[in-house]
LUMZATI-838887 format. One line per 5 residues: number of its first residue (from 1); their letters; for each residue x, y, z of C-alpha. Coordinates in steps of 0.2 Angstrom, whole numbers. Layout:
residues N
NUM	A	X:Y:Z | ...
END
This chain:
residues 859
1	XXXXX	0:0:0 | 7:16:-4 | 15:28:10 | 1:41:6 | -13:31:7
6	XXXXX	-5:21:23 | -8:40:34 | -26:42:23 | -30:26:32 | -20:29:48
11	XXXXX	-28:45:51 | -46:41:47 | -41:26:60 | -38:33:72 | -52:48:73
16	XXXXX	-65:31:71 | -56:21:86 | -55:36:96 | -72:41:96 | -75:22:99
21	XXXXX	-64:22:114 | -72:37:123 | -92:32:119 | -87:14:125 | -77:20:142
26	XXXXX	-90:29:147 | -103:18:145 | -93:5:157 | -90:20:167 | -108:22:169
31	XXXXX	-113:4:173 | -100:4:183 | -105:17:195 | -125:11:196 | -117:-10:198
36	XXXXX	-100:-5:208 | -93:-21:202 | -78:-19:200 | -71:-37:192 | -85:-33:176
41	XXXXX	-77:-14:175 | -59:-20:172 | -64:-37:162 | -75:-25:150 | -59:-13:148
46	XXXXX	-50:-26:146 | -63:-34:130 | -65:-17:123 | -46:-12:121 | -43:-30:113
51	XXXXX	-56:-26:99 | -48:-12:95 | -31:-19:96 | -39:-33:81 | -46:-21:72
56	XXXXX	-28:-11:71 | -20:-26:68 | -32:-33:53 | -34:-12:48 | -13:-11:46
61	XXXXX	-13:-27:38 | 1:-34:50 | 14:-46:45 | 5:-63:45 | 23:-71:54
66	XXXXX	20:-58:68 | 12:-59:85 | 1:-47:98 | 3:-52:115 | -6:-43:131
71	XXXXX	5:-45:146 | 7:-37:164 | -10:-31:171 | -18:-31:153 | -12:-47:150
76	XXXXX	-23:-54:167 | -36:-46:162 | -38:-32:173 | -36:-14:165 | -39:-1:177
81	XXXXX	-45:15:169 | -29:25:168 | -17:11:168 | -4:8:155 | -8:-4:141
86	XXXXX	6:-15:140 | 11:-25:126 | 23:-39:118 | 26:-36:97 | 32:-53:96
91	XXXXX	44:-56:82 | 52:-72:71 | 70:-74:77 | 74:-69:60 | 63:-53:57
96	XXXXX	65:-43:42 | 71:-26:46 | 62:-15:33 | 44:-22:46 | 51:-10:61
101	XXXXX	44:4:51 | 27:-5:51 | 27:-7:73 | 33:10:75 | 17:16:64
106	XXXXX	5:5:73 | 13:11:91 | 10:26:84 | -7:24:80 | -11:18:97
111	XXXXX	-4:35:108 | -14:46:94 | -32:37:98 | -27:39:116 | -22:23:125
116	XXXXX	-5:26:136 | 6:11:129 | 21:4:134 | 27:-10:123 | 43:-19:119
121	XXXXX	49:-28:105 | 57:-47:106 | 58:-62:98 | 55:-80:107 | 74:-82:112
126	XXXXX	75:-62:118 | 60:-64:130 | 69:-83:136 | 86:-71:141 | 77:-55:146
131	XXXXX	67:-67:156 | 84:-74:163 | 90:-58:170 | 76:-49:176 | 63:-55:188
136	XXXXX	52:-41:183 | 51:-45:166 | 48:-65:168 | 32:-60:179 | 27:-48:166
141	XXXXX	29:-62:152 | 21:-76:162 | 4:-67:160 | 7:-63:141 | -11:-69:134
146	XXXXX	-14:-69:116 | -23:-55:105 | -19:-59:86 | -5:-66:75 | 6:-81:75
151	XXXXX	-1:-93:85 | 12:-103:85 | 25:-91:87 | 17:-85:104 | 16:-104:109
156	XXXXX	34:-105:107 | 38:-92:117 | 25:-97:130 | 31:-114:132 | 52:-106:133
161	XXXXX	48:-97:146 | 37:-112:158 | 52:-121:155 | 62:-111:160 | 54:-105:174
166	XXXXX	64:-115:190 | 46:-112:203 | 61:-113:217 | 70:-100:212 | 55:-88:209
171	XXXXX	49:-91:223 | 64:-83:231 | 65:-70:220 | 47:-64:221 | 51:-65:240
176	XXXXX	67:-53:239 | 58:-39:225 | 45:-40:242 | 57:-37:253 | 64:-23:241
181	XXXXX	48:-17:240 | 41:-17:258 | 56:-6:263 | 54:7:250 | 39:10:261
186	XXXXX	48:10:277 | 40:-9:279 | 21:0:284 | 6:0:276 | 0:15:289
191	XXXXX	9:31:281 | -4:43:280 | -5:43:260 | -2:25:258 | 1:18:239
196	XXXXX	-14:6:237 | -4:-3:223 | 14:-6:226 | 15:1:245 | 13:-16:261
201	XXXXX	-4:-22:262 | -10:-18:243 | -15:-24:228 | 4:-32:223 | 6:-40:240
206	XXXXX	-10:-50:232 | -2:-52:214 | 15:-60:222 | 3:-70:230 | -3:-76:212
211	XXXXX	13:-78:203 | 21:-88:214 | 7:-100:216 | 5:-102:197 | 22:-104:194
216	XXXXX	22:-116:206 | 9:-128:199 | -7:-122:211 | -18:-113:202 | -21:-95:198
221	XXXXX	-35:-91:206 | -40:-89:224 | -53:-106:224 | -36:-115:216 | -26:-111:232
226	XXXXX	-42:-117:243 | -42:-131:233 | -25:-138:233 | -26:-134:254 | -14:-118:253
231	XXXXX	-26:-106:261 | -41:-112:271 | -59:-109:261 | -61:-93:274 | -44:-88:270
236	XXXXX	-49:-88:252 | -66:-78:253 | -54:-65:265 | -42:-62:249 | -56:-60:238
241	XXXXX	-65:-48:248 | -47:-39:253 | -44:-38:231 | -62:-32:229 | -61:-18:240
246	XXXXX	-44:-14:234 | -49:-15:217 | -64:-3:220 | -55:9:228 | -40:10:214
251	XXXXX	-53:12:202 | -61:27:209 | -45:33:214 | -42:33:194 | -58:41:190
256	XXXXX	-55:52:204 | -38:59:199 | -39:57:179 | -22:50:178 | -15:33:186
261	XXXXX	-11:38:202 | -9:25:215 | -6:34:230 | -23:39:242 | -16:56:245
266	XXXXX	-25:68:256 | -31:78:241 | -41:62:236 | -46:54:252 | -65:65:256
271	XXXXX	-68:62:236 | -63:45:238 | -75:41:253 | -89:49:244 | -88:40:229
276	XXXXX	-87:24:238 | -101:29:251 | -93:31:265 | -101:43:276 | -95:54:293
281	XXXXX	-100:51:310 | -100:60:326 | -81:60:329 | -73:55:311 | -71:63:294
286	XXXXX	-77:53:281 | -58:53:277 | -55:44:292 | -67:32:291 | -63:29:273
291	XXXXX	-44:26:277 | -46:16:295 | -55:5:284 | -42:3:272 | -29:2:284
296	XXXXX	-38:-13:292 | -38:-20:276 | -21:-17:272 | -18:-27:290 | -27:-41:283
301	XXXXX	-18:-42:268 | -2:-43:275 | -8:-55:287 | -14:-68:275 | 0:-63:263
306	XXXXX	12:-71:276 | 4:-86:276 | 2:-92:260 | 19:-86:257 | 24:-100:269
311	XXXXX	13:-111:264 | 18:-111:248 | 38:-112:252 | 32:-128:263 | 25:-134:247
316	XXXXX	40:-130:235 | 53:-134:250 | 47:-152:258 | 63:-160:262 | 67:-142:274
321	XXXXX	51:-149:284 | 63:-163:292 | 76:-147:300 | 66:-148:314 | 71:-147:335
326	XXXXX	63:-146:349 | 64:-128:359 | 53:-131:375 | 40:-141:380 | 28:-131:370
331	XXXXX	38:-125:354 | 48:-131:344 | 57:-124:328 | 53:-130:307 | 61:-125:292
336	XXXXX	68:-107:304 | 51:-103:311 | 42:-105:329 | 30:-116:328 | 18:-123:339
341	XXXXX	20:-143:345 | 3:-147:349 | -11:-139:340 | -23:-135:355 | -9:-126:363
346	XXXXX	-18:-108:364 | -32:-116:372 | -23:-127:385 | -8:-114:391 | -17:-95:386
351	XXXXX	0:-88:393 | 9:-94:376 | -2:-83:367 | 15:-69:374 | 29:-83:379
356	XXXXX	29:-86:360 | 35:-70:355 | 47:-72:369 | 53:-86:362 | 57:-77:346
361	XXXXX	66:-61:356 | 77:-75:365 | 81:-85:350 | 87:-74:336 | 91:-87:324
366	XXXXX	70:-89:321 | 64:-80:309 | 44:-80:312 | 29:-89:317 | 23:-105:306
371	XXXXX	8:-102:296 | -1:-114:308 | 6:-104:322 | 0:-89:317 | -16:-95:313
376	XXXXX	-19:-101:331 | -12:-86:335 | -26:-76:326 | -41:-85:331 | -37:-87:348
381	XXXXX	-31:-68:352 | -48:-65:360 | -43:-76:376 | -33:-59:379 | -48:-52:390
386	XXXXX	-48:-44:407 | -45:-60:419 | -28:-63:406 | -23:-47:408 | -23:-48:429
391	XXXXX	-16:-63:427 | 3:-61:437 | 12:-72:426 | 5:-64:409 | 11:-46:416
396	XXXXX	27:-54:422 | 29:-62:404 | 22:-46:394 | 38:-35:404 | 50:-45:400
401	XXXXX	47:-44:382 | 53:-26:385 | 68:-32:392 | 77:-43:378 | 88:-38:365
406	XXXXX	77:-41:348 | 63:-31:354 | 58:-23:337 | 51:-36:325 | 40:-45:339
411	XXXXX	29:-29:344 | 28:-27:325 | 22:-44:324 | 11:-43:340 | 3:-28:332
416	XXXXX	0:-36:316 | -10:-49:324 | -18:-39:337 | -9:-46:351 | -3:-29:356
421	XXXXX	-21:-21:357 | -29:-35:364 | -14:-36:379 | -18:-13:380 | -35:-9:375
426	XXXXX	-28:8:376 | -17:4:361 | -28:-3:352 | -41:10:352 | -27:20:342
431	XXXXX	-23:6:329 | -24:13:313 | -30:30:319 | -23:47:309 | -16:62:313
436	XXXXX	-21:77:304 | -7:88:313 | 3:95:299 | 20:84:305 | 16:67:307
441	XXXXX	14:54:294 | 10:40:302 | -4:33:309 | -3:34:328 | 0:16:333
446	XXXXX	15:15:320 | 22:32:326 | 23:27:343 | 33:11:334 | 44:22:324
451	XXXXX	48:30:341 | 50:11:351 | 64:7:337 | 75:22:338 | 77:20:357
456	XXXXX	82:3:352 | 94:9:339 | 102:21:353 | 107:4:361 | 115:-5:348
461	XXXXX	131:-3:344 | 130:-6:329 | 120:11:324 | 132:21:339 | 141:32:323
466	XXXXX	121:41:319 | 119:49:338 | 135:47:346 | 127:55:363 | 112:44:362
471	XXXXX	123:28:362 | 132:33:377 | 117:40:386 | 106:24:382 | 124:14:388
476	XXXXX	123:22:405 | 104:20:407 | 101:7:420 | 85:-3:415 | 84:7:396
481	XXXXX	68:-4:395 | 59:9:404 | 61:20:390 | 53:8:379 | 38:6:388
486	XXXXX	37:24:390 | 38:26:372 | 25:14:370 | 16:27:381 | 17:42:377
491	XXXXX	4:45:362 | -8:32:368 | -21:43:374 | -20:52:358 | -39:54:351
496	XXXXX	-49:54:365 | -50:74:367 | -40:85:378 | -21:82:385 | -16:68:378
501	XXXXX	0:69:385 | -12:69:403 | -21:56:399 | -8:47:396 | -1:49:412
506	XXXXX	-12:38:419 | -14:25:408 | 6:22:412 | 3:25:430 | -10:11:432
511	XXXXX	-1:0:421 | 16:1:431 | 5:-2:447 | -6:-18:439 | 13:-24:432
516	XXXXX	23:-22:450 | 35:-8:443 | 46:-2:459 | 40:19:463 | 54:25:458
521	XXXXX	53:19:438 | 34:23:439 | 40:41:444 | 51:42:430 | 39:31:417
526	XXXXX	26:45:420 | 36:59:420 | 42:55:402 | 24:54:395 | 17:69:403
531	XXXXX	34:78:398 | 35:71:380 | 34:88:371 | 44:97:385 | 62:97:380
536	XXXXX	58:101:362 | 47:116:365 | 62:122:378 | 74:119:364 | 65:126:349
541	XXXXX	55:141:356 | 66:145:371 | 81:158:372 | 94:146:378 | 106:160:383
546	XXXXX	93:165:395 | 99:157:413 | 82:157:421 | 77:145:404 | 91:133:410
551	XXXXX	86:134:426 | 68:134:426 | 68:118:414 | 83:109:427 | 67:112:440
556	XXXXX	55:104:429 | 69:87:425 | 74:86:442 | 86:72:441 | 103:69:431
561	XXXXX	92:53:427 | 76:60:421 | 86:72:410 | 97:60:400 | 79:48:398
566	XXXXX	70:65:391 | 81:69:379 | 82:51:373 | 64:50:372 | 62:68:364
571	XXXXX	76:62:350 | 68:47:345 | 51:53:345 | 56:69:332 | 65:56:322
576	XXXXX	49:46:322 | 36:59:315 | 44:62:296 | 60:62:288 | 56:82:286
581	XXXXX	54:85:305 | 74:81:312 | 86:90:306 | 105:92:312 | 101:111:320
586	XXXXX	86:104:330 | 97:90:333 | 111:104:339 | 96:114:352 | 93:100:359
591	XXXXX	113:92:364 | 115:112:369 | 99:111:383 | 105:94:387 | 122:98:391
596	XXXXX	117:117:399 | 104:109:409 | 117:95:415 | 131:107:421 | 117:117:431
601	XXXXX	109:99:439 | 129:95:444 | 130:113:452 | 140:123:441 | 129:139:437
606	XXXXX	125:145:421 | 134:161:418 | 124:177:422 | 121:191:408 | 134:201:416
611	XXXXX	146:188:416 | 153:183:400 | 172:185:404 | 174:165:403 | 165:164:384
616	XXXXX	177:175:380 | 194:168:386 | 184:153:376 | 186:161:362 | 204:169:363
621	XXXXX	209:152:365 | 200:148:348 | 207:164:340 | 226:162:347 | 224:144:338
626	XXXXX	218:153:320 | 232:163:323 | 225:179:329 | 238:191:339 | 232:195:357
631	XXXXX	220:209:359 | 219:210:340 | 200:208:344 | 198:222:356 | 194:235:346
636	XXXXX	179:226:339 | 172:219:353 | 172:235:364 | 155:238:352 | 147:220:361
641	XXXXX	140:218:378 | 135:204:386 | 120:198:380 | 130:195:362 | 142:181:371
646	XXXXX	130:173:378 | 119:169:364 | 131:163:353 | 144:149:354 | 164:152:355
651	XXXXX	163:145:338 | 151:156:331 | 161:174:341 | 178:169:332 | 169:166:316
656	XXXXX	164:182:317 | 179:190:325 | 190:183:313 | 179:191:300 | 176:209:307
661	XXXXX	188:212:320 | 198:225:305 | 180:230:300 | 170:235:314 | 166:254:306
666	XXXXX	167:247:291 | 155:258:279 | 150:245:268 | 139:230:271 | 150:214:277
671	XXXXX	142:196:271 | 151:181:275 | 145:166:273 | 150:146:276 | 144:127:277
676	XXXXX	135:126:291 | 149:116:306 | 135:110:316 | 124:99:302 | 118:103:285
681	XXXXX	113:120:279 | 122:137:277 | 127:148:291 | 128:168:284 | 135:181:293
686	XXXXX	128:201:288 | 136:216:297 | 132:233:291 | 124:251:299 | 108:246:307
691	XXXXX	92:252:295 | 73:249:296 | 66:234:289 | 85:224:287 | 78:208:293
696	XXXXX	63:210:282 | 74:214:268 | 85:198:273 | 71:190:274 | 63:191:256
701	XXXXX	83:188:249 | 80:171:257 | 66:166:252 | 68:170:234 | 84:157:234
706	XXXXX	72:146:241 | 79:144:256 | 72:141:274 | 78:151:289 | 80:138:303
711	XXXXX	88:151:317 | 90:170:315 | 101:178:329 | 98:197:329 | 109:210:336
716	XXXXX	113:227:337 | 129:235:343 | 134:248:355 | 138:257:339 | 123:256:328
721	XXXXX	128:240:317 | 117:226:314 | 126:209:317 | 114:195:312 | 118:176:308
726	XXXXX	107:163:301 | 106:145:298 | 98:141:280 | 91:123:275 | 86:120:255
731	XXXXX	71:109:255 | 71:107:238 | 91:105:236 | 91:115:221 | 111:117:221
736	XXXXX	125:111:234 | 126:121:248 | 146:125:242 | 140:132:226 | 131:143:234
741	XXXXX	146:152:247 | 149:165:234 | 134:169:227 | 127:174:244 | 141:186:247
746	XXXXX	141:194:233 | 122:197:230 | 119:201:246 | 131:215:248 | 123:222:230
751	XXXXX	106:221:240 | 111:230:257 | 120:243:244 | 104:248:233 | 91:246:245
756	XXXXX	77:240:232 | 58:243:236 | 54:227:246 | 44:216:236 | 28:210:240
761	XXXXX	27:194:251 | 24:180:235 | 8:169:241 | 18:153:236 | 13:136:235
766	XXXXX	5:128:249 | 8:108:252 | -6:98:249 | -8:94:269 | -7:114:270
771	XXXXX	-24:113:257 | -32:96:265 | -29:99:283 | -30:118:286 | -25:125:302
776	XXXXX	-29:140:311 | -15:152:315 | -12:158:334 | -2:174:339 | 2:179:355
781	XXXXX	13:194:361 | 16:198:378 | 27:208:388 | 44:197:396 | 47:197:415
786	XXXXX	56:212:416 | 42:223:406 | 54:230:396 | 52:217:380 | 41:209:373
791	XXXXX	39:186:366 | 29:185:351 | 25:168:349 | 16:162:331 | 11:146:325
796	XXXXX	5:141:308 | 4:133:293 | 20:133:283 | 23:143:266 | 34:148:255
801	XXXXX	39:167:262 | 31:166:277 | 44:175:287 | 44:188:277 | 29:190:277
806	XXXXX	31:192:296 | 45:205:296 | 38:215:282 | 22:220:298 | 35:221:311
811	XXXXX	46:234:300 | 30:244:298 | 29:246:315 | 44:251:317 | 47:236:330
816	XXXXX	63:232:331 | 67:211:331 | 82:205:345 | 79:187:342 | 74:174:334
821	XXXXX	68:155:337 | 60:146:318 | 53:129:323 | 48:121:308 | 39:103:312
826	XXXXX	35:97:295 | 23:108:288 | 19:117:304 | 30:133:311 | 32:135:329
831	XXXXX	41:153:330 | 45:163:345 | 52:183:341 | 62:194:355 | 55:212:351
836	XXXXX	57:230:357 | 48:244:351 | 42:262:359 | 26:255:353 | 22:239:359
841	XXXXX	18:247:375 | 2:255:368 | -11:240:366 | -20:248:351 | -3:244:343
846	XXXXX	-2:225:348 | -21:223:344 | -16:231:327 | 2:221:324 | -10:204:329
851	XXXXX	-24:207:318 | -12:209:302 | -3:197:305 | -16:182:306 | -24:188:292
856	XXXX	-5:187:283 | -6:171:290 | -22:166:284 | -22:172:267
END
């Protein structure tokens, strides 16, 4: 057929199928939403893309030795609504060259009729080696179902790949790409926008399921596995319901989103719900009861996907069932897994229901529970009632749990199987709860997880190098498994209304007084869960130059003791809300009130304002090592008082010194800048004559490098000069901090020379848990002790230029800003400002200062 008339053809093709495909989509679409099944939606999308694959194929006039082949998703037969169509162009061994003109034209023909394609190109012995060396591509192949063509020539790549297919070894492999995969998640299915597809507990935890029972000879469907005595007949009816909801919920998330997106974030969740019916009650968004719903079924998934998984190894692995040794009278081990010796054993000792995972902690070389066990475990987990729980030697068993090395994987595994909530009703209640705080991405039972296995990581060696302190602390600690339990604690009262950090207190105080903990832990246990939040808001809201700061926390701690667990706990439970939240500054505040806080417990006082003399021989000791004459420094630091060596480090002063101390009347502006020494980040220095609105106009220079001022030190000399330092993260990483030393210095000093019209604070893109989860601003200025300043606290939702935004009001009001403490918790700022002012003594001028800023903060 000529070229010409090939595109004629082509063209009117594709305007016909298109048309096709969008009457037909919708139609499904429609039935669809009256029938909600889900299996007849993805089986019709599935028929109707085939016909228009044939009609194509017979349209293009195809080669004859040539073959179609649906594989992957498309290939099972279920095509969601925005998913991929993916394809095999199978070819002869020996394909004539001159046909690749004819695929590229029908590929082409496909994208312009709009079906998103991904296809490859192979011959029968390419698929065998591609299959060979990729894991991935086998499973995709393994589904390939024929659409048109060579019959034959499919069927001779079908049957390569079955025999080469080893079931042992896929097995294992299938198992590693899950174990791959599971961690790309951080091993939970309870993030707050969990991936319904590829993330633990979804849809491909079901498909490995699948594949490997096929490719071991059992059957690819769920009545197969039931049949050949994998899964039990309940187990079966559970998987399906589990795919059916799963499937449900991807396809609206599809139709939801208009693209395939597989993640339920929060800009989808209150749509999602009502697309699937799911209503609000008294005390839950429809969100909430939409995504507890899919948590728990997320559980389950996981759940059964462990034990078919074992089953099946049992199956492909017999001859490992004969490794098996007797661990007590009531466990022994089999193929590396606990299992149970007799099967009434939950009925006849309830108390093993705990001593299992015990077993576990105290014998590392076990790798789990047998399917059977778990099984047991599962049905029998409601003998866990009130009378078990008074029960002396259950408490006696369920502490010393807490008090073995491999703690970790076991209170995972009791949680998974509701051993944990059943034990703590208390904790169960919070099982798959949310948290709409603007920090934490977790659900609450998995943060308080999170925050479980970094005080276990403080006490392995083995992780000593990440928090050097934390290590030696936690090595010191006598009976470190308190901080466990308070851990376990310390959020557990979370959604019940009010204090949870209260509430929580006495959860932990009657639950050290039912397990027989000695007064003096219980003491300490309760302290750290109604202190929880302390230390941080000390650290990062606090002036930590101020002595009476020092001193008034030391009063709240008490105890060299109660300090070092405080800070342990408060580390591990930052670390344990979102990558975003911990940083190395935070990380810094928090060492500094540590070690401040420790001096002043073991009786050396914190120095007074007046008293800076031993900061500064500090610092000469740091500047005679740079080489820095004697007294060279005296001429610049006869501008500073007091206040300005306290509130910075020696570090920070020679920094400075070293920098200044042959500038201090310098008549241009000084910027110096450097990679941060105490974590990531930049530190820049700015000396120049003080003006109105610098830290405004610093500010806005900030934010348009898209930087994020973490700390901001503000001061003013005895001689008029502004000497400010900040600490800068880059949140989007858009160059290396190094890269960026020079540039700062040399624009800056061209901004502070000009004096440009300040530009108008940008609106900035909010994050998507800024949009879902709005939260109300809060300002609060009040005047300090000494009357003579006044502490602006502000918390909000986080923006791009909202500091700016700040200053720009403050330099209106000709409010002068001594200090500065940014708390940024994942998309929430905590910020606490030092002013002075001849007008903040007036309250028409606070009510003024308050009300424009909320309604900054607010737009």
């Amino acid at each position: 057929m000529p070229e010409a008339t090939h595109q004629d053809v082509c063209a009117g093709l594709a305007a016909e199928l298109r048309d096709r495909l969008r009457q037909e989509q919708a139609r499904l679409r429609e039935r669809y939403e009256g029938s909600g099944n889900a299996a007849a939606l993805l089986k019709g999308r599935t028929r109707l893309v085939d016909d228009v694959l044939l009609e194509i194929w017979r349209r293009l006039e195809m080669p004859a030795d040539f073959a179609l082949v649906a594989v992957g998703g498309y290939g099972r037969g279920e095509l969601y609504p925005c998913s991929d169509v993916d394809l095999l162009l199978l070819v002869p061994e020996d394909c004539d060259p001159t046909c690749e003109h004819r695929l590229e034209r029908m590929v082409g023909l496909l994208w312009d009729i709009g079906l998103e394609v991904g296809h490859s190109v192979r011959s029968p012995r390419q698929c065998e080696k591609e299959a060979a060396c990729d894991i991935t591509v086998q499973t995709t192949l393994l589904e390939g179902r024929y659409l048109a063509g060579d019959r034959t020539l499919f069927g001779a790549m079908a049957s390569r790949l079955v025999t080469a297919c080893n079931p042992l070894e896929f097995f294992k492999a299938k198992l590693l790409e899950q174990t791959e995969r599971y961690a790309k998640y951080t091993d939970t299915p309870y993030s707050l926008e969990p991936n319904c597809k590829e993330g633990p507990g979804g849809l491909r935890d079901l498909h490995t399921i699948l594949w490997v029972a096929r490719a071991a000879g059992l059957g690819p469907q769920w009545r197969d596995l039931a049949q050949g005595g994998v899964v039990t007949a309940e187990e079966a009816r559970q998987l399906a319901r589990a795919e059916q909801f799963l499937r449900r919920l991807r396809i609206r998330l599809h139709y939801l989103a208009r693209r395939q997106e597989e993640r339920i974030l929060f800009d989808h969740q209150e749509g999602l719900a009502a697309a699937l019916g799911i209503r609000a009650t008294a005390a839950k968004r429809a969100s909430e009861v939409l995504m507890q719903r899919y948590y728990r079924n997320a559980k389950l998934v996981t759940q059964l996907n462990t034990l078919v998984l074992q089953n099946i190894e049992a199956f492909l692995f017999p001859q490992e069932q004969e490794n098996t040794f007797i661990v007590d009278e009531d466990f022994q081990a089999s193929r590396g897994l606990l299992d149970m010796r007799q099967e009434d054993l939950f009925e006849r000792k309830p108390a093993a229901l705990l001593r299992g995972f015990l077993v576990l902690e105290q014998h590392t070389e076990l790798n789990g529970m047998t399917t059977r066990t778990l099984r047991a475990l599962w049905m029998n987990r409601g003998r866990i009632d009130s009378e078990f729980r008074r029960n002396p030697e259950h408490r006696a068993l369920f502490l010393q749990l807490f008090q073995q090395k491999h703690l970790i994987h076991e209170l995972r595994r009791m949680n998974q199987f509701d051993i944990l909530g059943q034990y703590l009703p208390a904790f169960g209640r919070i099982v798959g709860q949310m948290q709409h705080d603007l920090f934490h991405i977790y659900t609450v039972d998995q943060h308080i997880l999170q925050v479980v296995r970094n005080l276990r990581r403080f006490a392995m060696p083995d992780f000593a190098h990440e928090y050097p302190l934390c290590s030696r602390l936690m090595a010191d600690f006598e009976r470190h498994w308190l901080l466990y339990l308070a851990a376990l604690f310390h959020d557990i009262a979370k959604g019940r209304g009010g204090d949870h950090s209260k509430k929580g207190m006495v959860d932990a105080r009657r639950f050290c007084k039912d397990h027989g903990i000695s007064a003096e832990d219980t003491e300490l246990l309760v302290f750290l869960v109604g202190q929880h939040l302390t230390m941080s808001a000390v650290a990062q809201k606090q002036d930590l130059s101020d002595p009476e700061v020092i001193e008034n926390f030391a009063a709240v701690v008490k105890t060299e003791r109660r300090l070092s667990a405080l800070y342990l706990l408060t580390v591990a439970d930052i670390r344990g809300t979102s990558p975003k939240v911990w940083n190395a500054w935070k990380g810094k505040l928090l060492e500094d009130l540590f070690s401040m806080t420790l001096q002043h417990l073991r009786g050396n006082a914190v120095l007074p304002l007046a008293g800076s003399a031993a900061r500064q021989e500090e610092v000469r000791q740091i500047l005679r090592y740079h080489g820095l004459r004697p007294d060279t420094e005296a001429p610049f630091w006869r501008h500073l008082d007091g206040v300005y060596f306290l509130r910075h480090d020696a570090e920070e002063i020679a920094w400075h010194t070293r920098t200044l101390y042959y500038r201090a009347d310098s008549a241009e502006p000084v910027v110096k800048a450097r990679l941060n020494p105490f974590g990531e980040g930049l530190q820049v220095m700015v000396y120049c004559r003080d003006q109105p609105e610098l830290f405004a106009r610093l500010c806005g220079y900030f934010s348009r490098l898209g930087y994020s001022i973490v700390d901001a030190k503000i001061h003013t000399t005895r001689h008029g000069y502004a000497l400010d330092s900040f600490v800068l993260l880059d949140a989007q990483e858009h160059l290396p901090y190094r890269d960026m030393v020079a540039l700062v210095e040399h624009d800056l000093v061209i901004q502070l020379q000009t004096l440009p019209p300040l530009a108008p604070p940008s609106p900035g893109r909010l994050s998507r848990q800024v949009k879902h989860f709005p939260f109300t601003p809060r300002v609060d200025v009040r005047a300090d002790e000494k009357g003579n300043r006044y502490i602006m606290s502000i918390t909000a939702a986080d923006r791009p230029g909202l500091l700016y935004g700040i200053a720009r009001i403050l330099g209106r009001h000709g409010v002068n800003l001594e200090t500065a403490k940014i708390a940024t918790l994942g998309e929430l700022v905590e910020d606490t400002f030092l002013l002075s002012g001849p007008g903040l003594g007036q309250t028409s001028t606070l009510i003024r200062i308050e009300q424009e800023l909320l309604e900054a903060l607010q737009t």
